[in-house]
C-alpha positions as CSV (number, residue, x, y, z in Angstrom):
1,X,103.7,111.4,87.3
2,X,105.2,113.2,90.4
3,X,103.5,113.8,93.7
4,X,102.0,116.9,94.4
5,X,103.9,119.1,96.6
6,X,102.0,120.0,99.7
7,X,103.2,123.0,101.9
8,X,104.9,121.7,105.0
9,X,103.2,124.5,106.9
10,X,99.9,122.8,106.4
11,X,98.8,121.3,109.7
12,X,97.6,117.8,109.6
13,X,95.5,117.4,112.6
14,X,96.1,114.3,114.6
15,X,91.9,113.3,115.2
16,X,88.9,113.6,113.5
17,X,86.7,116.4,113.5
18,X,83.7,114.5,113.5
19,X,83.4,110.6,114.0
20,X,82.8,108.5,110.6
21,X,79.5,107.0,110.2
22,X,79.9,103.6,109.4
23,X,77.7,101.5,107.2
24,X,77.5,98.1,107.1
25,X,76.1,95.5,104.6
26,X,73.3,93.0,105.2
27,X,75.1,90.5,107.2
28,X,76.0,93.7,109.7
29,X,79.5,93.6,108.3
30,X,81.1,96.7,108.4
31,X,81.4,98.1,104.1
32,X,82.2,101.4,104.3
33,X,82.2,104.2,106.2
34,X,81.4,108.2,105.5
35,X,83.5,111.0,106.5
36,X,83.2,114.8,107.5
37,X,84.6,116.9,104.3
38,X,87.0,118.5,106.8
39,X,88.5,114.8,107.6
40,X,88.3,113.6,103.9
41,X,90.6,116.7,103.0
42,X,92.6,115.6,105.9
43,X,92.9,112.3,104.5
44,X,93.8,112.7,101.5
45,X,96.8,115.3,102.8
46,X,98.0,112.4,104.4
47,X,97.9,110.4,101.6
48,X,100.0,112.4,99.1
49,X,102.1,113.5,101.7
50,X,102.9,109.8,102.5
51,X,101.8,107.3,100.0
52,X,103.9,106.3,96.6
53,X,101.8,108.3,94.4
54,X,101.9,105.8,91.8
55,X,100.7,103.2,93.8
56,X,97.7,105.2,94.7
57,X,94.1,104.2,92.5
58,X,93.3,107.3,89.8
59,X,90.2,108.0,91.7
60,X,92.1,109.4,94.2
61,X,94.9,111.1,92.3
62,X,92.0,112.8,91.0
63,X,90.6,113.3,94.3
64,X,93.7,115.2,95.5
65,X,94.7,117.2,92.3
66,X,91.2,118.5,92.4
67,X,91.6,119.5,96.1
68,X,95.1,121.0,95.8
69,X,93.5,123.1,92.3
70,X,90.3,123.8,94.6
71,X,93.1,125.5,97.2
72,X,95.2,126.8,94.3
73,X,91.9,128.9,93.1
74,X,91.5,129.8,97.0
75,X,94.5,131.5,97.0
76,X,94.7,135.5,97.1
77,X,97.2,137.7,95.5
78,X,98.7,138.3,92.2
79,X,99.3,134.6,89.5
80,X,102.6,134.2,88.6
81,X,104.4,132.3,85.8
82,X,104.9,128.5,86.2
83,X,108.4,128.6,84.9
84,X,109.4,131.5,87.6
85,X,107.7,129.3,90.3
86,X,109.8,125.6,88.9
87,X,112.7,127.9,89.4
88,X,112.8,129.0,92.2
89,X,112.0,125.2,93.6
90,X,114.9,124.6,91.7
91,X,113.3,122.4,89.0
92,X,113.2,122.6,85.3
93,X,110.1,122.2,83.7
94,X,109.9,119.3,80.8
């Protein structure tokens, strides 16, 4: 499966919007932390946009094929045809 294609005019800001909250386990070890929505889109942006997708876990395939259809939804102005768009990015479809 190929990586989604993200627009290079999407800014990926370089901080947080909000700091995590981390949580810890019983020992006061640090297990996990929780993130703003704003900086979980953020990160996964930066992961399609620079991880092997096929190295990345399905859960978070998932995670950014649902945000990219969530923005592809978003989007205003007339649909067009798949195979119009694939050519004009110079690919085939197959």
């Amino acid at each position: 499966m190929k990586r989604p294609k993200l627009s290079a005019d999407i800014p990926v800001p370089s901080s947080l919007s909000h700091a995590p909250h981390i949580i810890h386990d019983k020992n006061g070890k640090v297990a996990g932390g929780i993130l703003a929505y704003t900086d979980y889109q953020t990160f996964l942006r930066v992961l399609a946009a620079h991880t092997d997708w096929e190295t990345l876990p399905p859960y978070l395939q998932d995670a950014i094929d649902n945000m990219l259809a969530d923005e592809a939804l978003a989007e205003e102005g007339e649909s067009r045809p798949l195979r119009e768009l694939l050519a004009e990015a110079g690919e085939t479809p197959g």
